[in-house]
DOTOR-288174 format. One record per residue (C-alpha): x, y, z; residue in one letter. Coordinates in steps of 0.25 Angstrom, whole numbers, padded with zeros to 4 digits, always signed. Layout:
// DOTOR-288174
XYZA;...
END
This chain:
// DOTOR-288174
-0283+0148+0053X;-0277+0144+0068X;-0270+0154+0074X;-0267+0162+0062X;-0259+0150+0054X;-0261+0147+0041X;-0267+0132+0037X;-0255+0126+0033X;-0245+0131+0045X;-0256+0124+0053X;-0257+0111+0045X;-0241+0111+0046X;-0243+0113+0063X;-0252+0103+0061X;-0244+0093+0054X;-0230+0096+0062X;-0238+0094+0077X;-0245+0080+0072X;-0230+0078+0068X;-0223+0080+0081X;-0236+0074+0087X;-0233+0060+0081X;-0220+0061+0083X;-0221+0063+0098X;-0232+0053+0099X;-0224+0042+0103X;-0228+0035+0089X;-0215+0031+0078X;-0212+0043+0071X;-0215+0037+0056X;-0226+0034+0060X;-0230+0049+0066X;-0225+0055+0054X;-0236+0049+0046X;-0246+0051+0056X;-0242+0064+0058X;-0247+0067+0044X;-0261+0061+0044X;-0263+0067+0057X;-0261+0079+0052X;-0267+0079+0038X;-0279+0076+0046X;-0277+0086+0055X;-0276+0096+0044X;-0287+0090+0034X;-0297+0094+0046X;-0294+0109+0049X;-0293+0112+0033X;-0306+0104+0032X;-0311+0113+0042X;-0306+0125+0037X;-0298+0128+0047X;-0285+0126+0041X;-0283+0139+0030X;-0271+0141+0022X;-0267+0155+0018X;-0263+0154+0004X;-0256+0163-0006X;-0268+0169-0016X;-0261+0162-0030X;-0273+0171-0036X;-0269+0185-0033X;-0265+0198-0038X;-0252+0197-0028X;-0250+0185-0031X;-0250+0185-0046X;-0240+0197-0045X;-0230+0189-0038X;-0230+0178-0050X;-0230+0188-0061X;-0217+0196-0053X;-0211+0182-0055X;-0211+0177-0042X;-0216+0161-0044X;-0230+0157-0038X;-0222+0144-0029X;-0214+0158-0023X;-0226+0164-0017X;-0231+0161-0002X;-0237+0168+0008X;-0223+0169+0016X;-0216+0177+0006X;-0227+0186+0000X;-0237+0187+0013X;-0246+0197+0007X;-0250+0189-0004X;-0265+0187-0005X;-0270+0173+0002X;-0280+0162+0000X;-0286+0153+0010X;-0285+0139+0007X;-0286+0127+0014X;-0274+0119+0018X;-0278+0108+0010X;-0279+0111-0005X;-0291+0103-0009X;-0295+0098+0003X;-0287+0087+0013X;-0296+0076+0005X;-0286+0082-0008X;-0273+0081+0002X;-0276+0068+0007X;-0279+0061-0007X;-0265+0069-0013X;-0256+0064-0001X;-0261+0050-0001X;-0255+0047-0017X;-0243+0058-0014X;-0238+0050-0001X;-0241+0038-0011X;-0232+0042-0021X;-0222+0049-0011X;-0220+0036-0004X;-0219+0030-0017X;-0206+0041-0021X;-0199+0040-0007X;-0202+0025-0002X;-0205+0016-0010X;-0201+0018-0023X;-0194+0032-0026X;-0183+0038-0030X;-0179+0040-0016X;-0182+0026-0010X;-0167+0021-0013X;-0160+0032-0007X;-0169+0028+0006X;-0165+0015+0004X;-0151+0018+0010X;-0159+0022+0022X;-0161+0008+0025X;-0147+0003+0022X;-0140+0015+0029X;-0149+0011+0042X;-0145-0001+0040X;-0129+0000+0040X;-0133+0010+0052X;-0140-0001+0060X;-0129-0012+0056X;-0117-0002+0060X;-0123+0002+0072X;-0130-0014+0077X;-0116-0019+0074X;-0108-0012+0086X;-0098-0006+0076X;-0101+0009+0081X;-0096+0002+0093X;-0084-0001+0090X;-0082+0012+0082X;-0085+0020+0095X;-0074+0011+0102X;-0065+0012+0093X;-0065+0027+0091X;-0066+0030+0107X;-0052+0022+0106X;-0048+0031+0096X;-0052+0044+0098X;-0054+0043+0115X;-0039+0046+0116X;-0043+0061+0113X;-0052+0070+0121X;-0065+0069+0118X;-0063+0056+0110X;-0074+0047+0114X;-0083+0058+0109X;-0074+0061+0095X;-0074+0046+0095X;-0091+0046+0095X;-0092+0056+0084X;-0084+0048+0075X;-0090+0035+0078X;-0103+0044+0075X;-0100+0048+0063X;-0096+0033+0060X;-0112+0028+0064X;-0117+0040+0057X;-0109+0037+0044X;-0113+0022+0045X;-0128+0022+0053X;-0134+0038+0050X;-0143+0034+0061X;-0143+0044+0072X;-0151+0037+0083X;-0142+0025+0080X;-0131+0033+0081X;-0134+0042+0095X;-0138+0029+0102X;-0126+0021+0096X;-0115+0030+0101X;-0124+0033+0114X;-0123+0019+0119X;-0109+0017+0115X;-0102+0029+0117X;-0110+0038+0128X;-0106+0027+0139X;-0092+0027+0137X;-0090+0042+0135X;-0096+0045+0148X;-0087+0033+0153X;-0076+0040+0150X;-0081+0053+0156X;-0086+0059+0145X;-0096+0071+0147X;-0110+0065+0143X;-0113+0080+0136X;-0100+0077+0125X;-0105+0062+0126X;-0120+0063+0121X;-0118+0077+0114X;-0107+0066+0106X;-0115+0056+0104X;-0128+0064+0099X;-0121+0072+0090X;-0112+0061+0082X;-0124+0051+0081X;-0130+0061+0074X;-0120+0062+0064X;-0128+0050+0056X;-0137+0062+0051X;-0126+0068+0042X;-0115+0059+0040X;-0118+0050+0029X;-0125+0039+0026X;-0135+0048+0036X;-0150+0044+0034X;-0154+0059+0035X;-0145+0060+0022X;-0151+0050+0014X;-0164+0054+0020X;-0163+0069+0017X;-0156+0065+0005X;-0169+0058-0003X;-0177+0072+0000X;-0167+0081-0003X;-0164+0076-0016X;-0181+0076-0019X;-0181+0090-0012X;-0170+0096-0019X;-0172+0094-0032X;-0187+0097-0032X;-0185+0110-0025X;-0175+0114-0036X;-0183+0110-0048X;-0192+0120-0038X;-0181+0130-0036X;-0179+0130-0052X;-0194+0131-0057X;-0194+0144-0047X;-0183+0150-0055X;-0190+0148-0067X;-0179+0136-0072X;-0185+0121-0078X;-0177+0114-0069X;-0169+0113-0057X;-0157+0109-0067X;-0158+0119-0077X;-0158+0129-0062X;-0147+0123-0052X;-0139+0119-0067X;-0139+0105-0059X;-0147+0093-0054X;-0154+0098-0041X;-0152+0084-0035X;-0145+0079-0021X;-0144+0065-0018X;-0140+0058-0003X;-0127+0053-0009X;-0125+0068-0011X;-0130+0070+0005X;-0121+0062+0009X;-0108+0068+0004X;-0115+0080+0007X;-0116+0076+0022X;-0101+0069+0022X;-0094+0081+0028X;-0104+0088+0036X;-0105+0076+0044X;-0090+0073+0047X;-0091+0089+0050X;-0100+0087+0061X;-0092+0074+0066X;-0080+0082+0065X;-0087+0093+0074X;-0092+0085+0084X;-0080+0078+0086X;-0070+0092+0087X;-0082+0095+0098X;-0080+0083+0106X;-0063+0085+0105X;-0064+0101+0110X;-0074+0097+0121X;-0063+0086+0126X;-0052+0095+0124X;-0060+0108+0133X;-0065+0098+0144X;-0056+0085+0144X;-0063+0080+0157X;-0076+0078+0150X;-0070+0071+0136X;-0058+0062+0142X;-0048+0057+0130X;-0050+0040+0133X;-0037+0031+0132X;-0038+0019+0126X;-0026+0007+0123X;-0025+0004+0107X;-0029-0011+0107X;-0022-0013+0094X;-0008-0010+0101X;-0001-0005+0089X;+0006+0006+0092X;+0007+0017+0079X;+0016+0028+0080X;+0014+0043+0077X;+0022+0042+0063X;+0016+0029+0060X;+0003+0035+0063X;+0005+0047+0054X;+0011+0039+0041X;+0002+0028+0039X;-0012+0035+0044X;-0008+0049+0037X;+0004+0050+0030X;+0003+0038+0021X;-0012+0039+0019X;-0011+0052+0015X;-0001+0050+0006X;-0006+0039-0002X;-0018+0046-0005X;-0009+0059-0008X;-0003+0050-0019X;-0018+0047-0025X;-0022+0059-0024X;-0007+0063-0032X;-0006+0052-0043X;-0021+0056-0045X;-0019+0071-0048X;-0006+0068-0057X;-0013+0057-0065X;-0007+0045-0061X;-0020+0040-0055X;-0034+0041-0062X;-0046+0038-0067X;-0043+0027-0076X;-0060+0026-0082X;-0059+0023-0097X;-0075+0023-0098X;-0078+0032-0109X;-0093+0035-0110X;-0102+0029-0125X;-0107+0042-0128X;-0100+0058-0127X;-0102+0067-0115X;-0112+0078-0120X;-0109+0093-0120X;-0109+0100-0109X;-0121+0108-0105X;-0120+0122-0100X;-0120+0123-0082X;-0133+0129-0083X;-0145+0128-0093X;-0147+0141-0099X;-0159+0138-0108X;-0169+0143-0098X;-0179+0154-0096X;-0177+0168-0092X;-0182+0166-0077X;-0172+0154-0075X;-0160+0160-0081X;-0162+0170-0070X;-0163+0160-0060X;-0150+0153-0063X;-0142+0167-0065X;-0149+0169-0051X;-0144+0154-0046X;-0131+0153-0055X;-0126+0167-0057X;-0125+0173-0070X;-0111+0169-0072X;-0116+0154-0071X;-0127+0157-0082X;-0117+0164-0092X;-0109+0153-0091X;-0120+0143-0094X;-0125+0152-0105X;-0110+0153-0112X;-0109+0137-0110X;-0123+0134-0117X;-0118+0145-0127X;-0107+0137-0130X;-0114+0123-0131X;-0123+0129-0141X;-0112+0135-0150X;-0106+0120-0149X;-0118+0114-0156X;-0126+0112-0142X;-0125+0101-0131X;-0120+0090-0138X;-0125+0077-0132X;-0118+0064-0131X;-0114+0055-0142X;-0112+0041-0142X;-0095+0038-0144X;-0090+0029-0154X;-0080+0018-0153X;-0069+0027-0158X;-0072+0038-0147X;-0075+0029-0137X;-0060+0022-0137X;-0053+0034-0140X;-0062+0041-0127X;-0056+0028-0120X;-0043+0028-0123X;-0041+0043-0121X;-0046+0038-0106X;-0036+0027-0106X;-0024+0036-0111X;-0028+0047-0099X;-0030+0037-0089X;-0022+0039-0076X;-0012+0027-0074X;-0017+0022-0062X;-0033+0022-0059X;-0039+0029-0047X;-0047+0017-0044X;-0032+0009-0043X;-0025+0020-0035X;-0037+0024-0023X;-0041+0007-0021X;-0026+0006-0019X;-0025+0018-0011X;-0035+0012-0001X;-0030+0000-0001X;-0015+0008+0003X;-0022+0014+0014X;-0025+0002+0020X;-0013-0003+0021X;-0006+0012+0025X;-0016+0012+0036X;-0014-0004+0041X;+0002+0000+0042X;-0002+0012+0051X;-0012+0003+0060X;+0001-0009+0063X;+0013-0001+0059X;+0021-0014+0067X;+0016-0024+0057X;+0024-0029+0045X;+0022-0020+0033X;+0024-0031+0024X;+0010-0032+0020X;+0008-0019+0019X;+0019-0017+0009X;+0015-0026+0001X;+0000-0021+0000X;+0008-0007-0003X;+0016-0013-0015X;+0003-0017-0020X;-0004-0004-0019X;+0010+0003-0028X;+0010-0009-0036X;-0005-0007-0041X;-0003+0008-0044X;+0009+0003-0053X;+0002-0007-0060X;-0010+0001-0062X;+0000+0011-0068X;+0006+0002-0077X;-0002-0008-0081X;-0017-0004-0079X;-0022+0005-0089X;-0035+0012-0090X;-0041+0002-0101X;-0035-0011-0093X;-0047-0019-0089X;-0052-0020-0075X;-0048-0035-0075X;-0035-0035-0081X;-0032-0022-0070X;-0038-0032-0058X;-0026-0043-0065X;-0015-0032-0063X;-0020-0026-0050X;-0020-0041-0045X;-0004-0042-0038X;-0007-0028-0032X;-0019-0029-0026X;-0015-0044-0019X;-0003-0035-0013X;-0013-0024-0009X;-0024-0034-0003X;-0012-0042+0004X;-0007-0029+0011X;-0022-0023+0014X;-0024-0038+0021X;-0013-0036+0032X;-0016-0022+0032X;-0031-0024+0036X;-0027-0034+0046X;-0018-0021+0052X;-0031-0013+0051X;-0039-0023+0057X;-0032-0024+0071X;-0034-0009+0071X;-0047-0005+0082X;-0050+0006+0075X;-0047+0002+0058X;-0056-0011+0064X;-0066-0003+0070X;-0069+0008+0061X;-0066+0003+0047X;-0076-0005+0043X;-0088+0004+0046X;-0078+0015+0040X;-0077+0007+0027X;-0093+0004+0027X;-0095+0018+0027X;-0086+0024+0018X;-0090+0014+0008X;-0105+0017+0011X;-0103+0033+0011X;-0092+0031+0001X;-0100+0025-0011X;-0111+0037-0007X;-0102+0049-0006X;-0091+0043-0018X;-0104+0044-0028X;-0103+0029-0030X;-0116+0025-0025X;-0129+0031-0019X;-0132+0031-0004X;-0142+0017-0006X;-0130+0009-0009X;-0121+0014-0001X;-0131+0012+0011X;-0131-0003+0006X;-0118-0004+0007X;-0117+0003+0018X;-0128-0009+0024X;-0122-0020+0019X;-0108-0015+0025X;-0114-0015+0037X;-0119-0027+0039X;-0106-0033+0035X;-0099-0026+0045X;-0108-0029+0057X;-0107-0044+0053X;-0092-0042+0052X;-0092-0037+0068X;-0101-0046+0070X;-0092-0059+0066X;-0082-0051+0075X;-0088-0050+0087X;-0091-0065+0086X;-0076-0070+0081X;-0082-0075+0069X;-0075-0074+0052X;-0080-0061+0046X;-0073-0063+0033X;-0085-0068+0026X;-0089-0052+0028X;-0075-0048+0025X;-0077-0055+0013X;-0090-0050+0008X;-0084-0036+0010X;-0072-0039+0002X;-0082-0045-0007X;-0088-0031-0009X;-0076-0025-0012X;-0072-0035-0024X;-0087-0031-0028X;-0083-0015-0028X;-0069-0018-0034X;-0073-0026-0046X;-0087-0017-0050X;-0080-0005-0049X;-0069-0011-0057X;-0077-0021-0070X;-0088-0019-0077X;-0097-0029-0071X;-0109-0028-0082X;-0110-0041-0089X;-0119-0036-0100X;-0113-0029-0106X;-0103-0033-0119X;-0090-0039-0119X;-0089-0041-0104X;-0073-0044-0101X;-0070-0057-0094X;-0065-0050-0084X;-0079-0042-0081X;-0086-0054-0079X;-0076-0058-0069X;-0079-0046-0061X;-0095-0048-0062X;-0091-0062-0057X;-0082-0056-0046X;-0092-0045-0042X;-0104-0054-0040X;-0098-0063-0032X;-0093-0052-0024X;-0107-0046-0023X;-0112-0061-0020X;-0102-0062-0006X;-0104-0049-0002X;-0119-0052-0001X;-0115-0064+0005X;-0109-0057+0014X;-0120-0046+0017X;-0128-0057+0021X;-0118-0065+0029X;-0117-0051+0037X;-0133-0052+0040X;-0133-0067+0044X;-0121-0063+0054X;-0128-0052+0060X;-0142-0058+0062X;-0134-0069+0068X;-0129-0060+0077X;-0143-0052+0080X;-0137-0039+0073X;-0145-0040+0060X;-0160-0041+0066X;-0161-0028+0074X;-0152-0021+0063X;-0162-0025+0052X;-0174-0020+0061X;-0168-0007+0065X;-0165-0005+0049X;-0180-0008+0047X;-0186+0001+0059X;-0177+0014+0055X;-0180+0012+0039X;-0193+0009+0043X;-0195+0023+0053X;-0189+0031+0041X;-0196+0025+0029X;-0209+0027+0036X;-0206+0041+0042X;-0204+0044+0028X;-0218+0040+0024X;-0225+0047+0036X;-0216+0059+0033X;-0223+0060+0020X;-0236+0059+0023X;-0233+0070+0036X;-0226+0079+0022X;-0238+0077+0014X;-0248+0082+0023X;-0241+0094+0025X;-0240+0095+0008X;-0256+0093+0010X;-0258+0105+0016X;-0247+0114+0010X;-0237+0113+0023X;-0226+0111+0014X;-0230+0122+0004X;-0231+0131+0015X;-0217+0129+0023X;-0212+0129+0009X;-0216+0142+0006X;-0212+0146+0020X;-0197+0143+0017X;-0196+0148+0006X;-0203+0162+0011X;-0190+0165+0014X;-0178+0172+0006X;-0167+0166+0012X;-0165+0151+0008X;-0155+0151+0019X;-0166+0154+0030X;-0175+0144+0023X;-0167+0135+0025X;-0161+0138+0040X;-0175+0139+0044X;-0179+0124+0039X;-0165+0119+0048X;-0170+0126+0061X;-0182+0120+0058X;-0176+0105+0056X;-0166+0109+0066X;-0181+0110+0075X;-0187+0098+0069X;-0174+0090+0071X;-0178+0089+0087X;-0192+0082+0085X;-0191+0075+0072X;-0181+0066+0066X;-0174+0068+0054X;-0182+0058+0047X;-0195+0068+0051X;-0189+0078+0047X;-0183+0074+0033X;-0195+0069+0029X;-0205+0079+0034X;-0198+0093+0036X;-0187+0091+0024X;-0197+0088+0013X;-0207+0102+0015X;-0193+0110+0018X;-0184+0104+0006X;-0191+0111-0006X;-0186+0124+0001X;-0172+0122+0006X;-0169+0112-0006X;-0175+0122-0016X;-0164+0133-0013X;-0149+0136-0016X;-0143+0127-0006X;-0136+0114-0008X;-0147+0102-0006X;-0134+0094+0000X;-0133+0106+0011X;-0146+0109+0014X;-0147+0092+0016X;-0134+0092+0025X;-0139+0104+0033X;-0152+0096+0036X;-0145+0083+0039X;-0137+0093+0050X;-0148+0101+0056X;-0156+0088+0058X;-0143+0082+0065X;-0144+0095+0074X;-0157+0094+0078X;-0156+0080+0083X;-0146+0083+0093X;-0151+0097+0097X;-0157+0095+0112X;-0168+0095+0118X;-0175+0084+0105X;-0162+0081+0096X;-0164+0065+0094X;-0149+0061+0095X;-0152+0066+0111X;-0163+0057+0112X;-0154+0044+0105X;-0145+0048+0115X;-0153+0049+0127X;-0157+0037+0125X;-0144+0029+0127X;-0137+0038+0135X;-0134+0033+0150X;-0144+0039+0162X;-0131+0047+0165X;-0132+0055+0153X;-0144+0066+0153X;-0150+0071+0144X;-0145+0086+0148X;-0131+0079+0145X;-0134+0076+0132X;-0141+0089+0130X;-0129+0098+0133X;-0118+0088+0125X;-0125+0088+0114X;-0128+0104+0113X;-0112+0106+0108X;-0115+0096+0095X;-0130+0103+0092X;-0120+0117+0091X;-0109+0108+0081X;-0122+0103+0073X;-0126+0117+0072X;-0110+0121+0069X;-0109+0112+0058X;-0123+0116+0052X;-0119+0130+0053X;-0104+0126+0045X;-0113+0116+0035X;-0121+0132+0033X;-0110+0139+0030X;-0101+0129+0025X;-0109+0122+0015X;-0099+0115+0006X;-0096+0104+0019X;-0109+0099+0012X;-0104+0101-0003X;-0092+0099-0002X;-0093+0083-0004X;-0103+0082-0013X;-0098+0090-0023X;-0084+0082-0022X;-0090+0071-0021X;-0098+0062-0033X;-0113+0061-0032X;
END
């Protein structure tokens, strides 16, 4: 042995120095990782053939050892760290020989690229990789950050500190849309950084800004370390759980937990929702306290309003609070005294079963101690009393197929206790009130005619869903009576969007505004899973880059506004008919909407592709498209090199042993601080993709196979890495920075200004620590 180190701590110095090796080579990174790895298999293979690598391994044939097992302790529990005076076996590093390794690696990276990239489970989840890059690249190609940073310096520069506040809400809008940070730092460094320091700005509060709001894209959702993190912690978690319950002597991870050990990235992302505005909201109280103790060095910045509309105090107050407020008070009222519901008649073919107990109690002696240990014993009496009384009932009764007869007695018991006016009816119409609210406060000189009238058709819709549209009404024959209403709705909203439209900052920030609540909507509403969403999100901005496009060159976008409009009619009428044709007795009216809906779907496609042909006219498309290709490119093939580097350090037992390492310990909270110091480390010379695909999977089966939420331990990581990258002297958002930054700006100025945001990340980590129902809290609200 070298230096008194076992075999397998020097295969993993090995492995970790022809790591960092390739990486500070010069060479691409993806194609280093894989390097890496054959490099140091080879490396390996030649000391063990040579005898000179020997592993010091636990004597599995022993009196001690034996004892152990007997005393109940499981062999998987057993390592050299927690029972150090165990008897040893020499062994070498390679069990079998490296000939064995080699062959074994070769079909396991076959079948491993077969589960993660080409054809598994996980390859549609990565597929909104591609498509969230995309929307990213379209965004940020597009000038609309641009115009965002404009606009908000007009709004928010009044205040002291403003251009700053101003940078940490237009980053929090790229990283909501992009999730890209090197796009994010060097957007926001060449737009924002030279007009700061023209204003007199300090250039520490200028880059120390900058630096920390594009990182933001690591944690605000649609974030690519999300989705990324998100397809290994959902394999991770629930292998080490079916781990975790094996240990304790249960079947299953089920019949342990008394749930499903599964997590999924729509989950993340809600998870991620608020600890992201948290850290924007910290950053942005930071820049207004550092304006407000030294004025010279954050000066407020006046600016004339170009729309000229002058907007008074009260008028301010009643139609951007006041009325706001209180239409959605009246919502939230008529919902809790029953006037507005749920108006779904749907009754189910077949009986719901029986309820089974919260926790499965036909299970040995060993597990029952485990889940009084996990659960408590008041838990268990519980589920023992409620699998008593399912037995004295018969048993679990499972479902039955309904009758005729039940079925339309189930039905009309649904149509007798339906609310008079639907929910569905009651929030669209909201919305719909909001607008026009909102168009009275932007112009409040301009006739409110319109407006009225687009008001009497909101009051009128409510009355005649109340009147005349009962639960069993067909959706046709409700689309007949909702017609007059929603003429005088549409007819106010259309004077009411042209208000909107001469407003800077409505125009401005709107339509991003709108592309990512529908795409972050539909993910954290449960509708849909991230892969659509991340289409939607693509197509929306493409769309919306052509739409600025047409602008810029006083050409008719209303091709795109039509497509758009299309989209809508396409939601509205397949979220309203039963567009499945092969079914019996299709109504006339169904097959009217299938008509509708399809020609919907036909122009918005139309329109996609319109959008395209106006940006590669334009030269937009081209470089978009290419940088798509080179950044999904960089991380599919990172994630192939970072499983060959991950197999060689299986080969050789590296990943047993830092297994066993961990878990040495007593305290799963000091496991799992010591694995963020360690990615806090690792954060300054590896990338987050590095380090999701090499470090995550040999630490995961330790810190996913404890007590703690998987959603936590995820949201902490997604953090820590954000840290790292802005921690001096090697954070990477420092070097995105560097390189855009004016010759005025040093790096020891970007060095100090960014040391106040490292202590906020490490504040917001330390209230995620203590706290840890920020992360909950929305998930468990929310539907999955």
């Amino acid at each position: 042995m070298f230096f008194g180190l076992d075999g397998v701590e020097i295969g993993l110095i090995i492995v970790f120095l022809c790591l960092f090796g390739g990486i500070l080579s010069g060479f691409p990174v993806a194609f280093a990782i894989g390097g890496a790895g054959v490099i140091s298999f080879a490396i390996i293979a030649a000391l063990d053939s040579a005898g000179l690598l020997v592993h010091q391994a636990v004597d599995t044939g022993s009196e001690a050892f034996r004892a152990l097992v007997a005393q109940g302790v499981h062999p998987e529990s057993i390592s050299t760290f927690r029972y150090p005076e165990l008897p040893r076996v020499a062994e070498h590093v390679f069990e079998g020989g490296w000939q064995q390794a080699m062959n074994s690696n070769i079909s396991f990276i076959v079948n491993r690229m077969n589960e993660r990239v080409l054809a598994g489970q996980s390859i549609e989840t990565l597929l909104a990789v591609l498509m969230f890059v995309l929307m990213g690249i379209t965004l940020e190609r597009s000038k609309i950050a641009n115009d965002l940073l404009t606009t908000m310096a007009r709004v928010f520069g009044p205040l002291p500190g403003g251009l700053a506040v101003s940078v940490v809400v237009v980053g929090a809008f790229l990283a909501a849309s992009t999730g890209i940070v090197g796009a994010t730092v060097v957007t926001m460094g060449l737009l924002s950084l030279p007009t700061m320091l023209r204003n007199n700005y300090s250039p520490e509060l200028a880059t120390g800004v900058i630096a920390a709001s594009g990182t933001l894209g690591q944690i605000i959702p649609p974030s690519i370390v999300i989705v990324l993190l998100g397809t290994l912690a959902g394999d991770l978690y629930s292998a080490a759980q079916e781990t975790r319950a094996q240990l304790a002597g249960c079947t299953d991870a089920l019949t342990y937990l008394g749930e499903a050990a599964v997590v999924s990235v729509g989950t993340l992302f809600q998870a991620a929702l608020l600890p992201g505005i948290m850290l924007a909201l910290l950053y942005g109280l930071y820049a207004f306290g550092y304006a407000m103790l030294r004025p010279h060095k954050a000066p407020p910045i006046h600016s004339e309003d170009r729309t000229g509309e002058v907007i008074t105090r009260g008028e301010g107050l009643t139609w951007f609070l006041f009325a706001p407020l209180g239409l959605i008070a009246a919502l939230v009222l008529a919902m809790q005294v029953g006037l507005v519901g749920n108006q779904n008649i749907t009754v189910d073919s077949y009986s719901d079963a029986s309820q089974a107990a919260a926790l499965r109690t036909n299970v040995s002696e060993q597990c029952q101690a485990s889940m009084i240990d996990l659960h408590g014993q008041q838990a268990w009496d519980d589920a023992v009393a409620e699998q008593e009384a399912i037995d004295a009932a018969g048993g679990a009764q499972a479902s039955t197929r309904l009758s005729p007869e039940e079925i339309a007695a189930a039905r009309a018991a649904k149509v007798a206790g339906a609310a008079p006016v639907s929910s569905y009816i009651a929030t669209c119409f909201l919305l719909l009130a909001l607008v026009l609210t909102t168009a009275r406060g932007v112009a409040p000189s301009a006739p409110a005619g319109p407006l009225l009238v687009g008001a009497g058709g909101v009051v009128l819709a409510l009355v005649i869903d109340a009147l005349f549209i009962r639960a069993d009404t067909s959706s046709g024959v409700s689309f007949l009576w909702m017609i007059l209403p929603l003429a005088l709705v549409l007819y106010g909203c259309r004077h009411a969007v042209a208000r909107l439209g001469q407003n800077e900052l409505l125009r401005v920030v709107f339509p991003p505004l709108v592309l990512i609540v529908a795409v972050l909507g539909s993910i954290l509403g449960g509708i849909t899973n991230p892969t659509p969403a991340a289409a939607l999100g693509a197509g929306g901005a493409i769309m919306l880059a052509a739409f600025r496009k047409l602008q810029e060159e006083n050409r008719s976008a209303k091709l795109i506004l039509w497509s758009a409009f299309a989209l809508v009619i396409m939601i509205l009428v397949g979220t309203n008919f039963d567009l499945r044709l092969g079914r019996g007795n299709v109504p006339a009216e169904d097959y009217i909407a299938y008509v509708v809906a399809q020609a919907a779907y036909l122009f918005v496609i139309f329109g996609v592709f319109y959008s395209c042909f106006v940006l590669w006219r334009s030269g937009v498309l081209p470089p978009v498209v290419r940088e798509t290709a080179k950044v999904t490119s960089m991380v599919f093939t990172i994630l192939i090199g970072s499983q060959l580097l991950n197999l060689v350090v299986i080969s050789f037992g590296g990943e047993h042993y830092i297994q066993q390492f961990l878990r040495s310990f007593d305290s799963e909270l000091k496991v799992f601080l010591i694995v963020m110091l360690v990615l806090f480390v690792l954060g300054f010379v590896l990338d987050f993709l590095e380090i999701i695909y090499i470090v995550i999977p040999i630490v995961g089966p330790v810190i996913y196979g404890g007590t703690f939420d998987p959603k936590w331990v995820t949201i902490m990581i997604a953090v820590n890495l954000q840290t790292s990258f802005l921690t001096p002297p090697f954070g990477f958002a420092l070097f995105y920075l560097r390189g855009v930054a004016p010759p005025e700006v040093t790096t020891g100025h970007i060095y100090r200004g960014i040391v106040p945001f490292v202590l906020i990340q490490v504040v917001g980590l330390a209230i995620l620590w203590f706290i840890p129902s920020i992360v909950t809290i929305v998930p468990n609200l929310l539907p999955n």
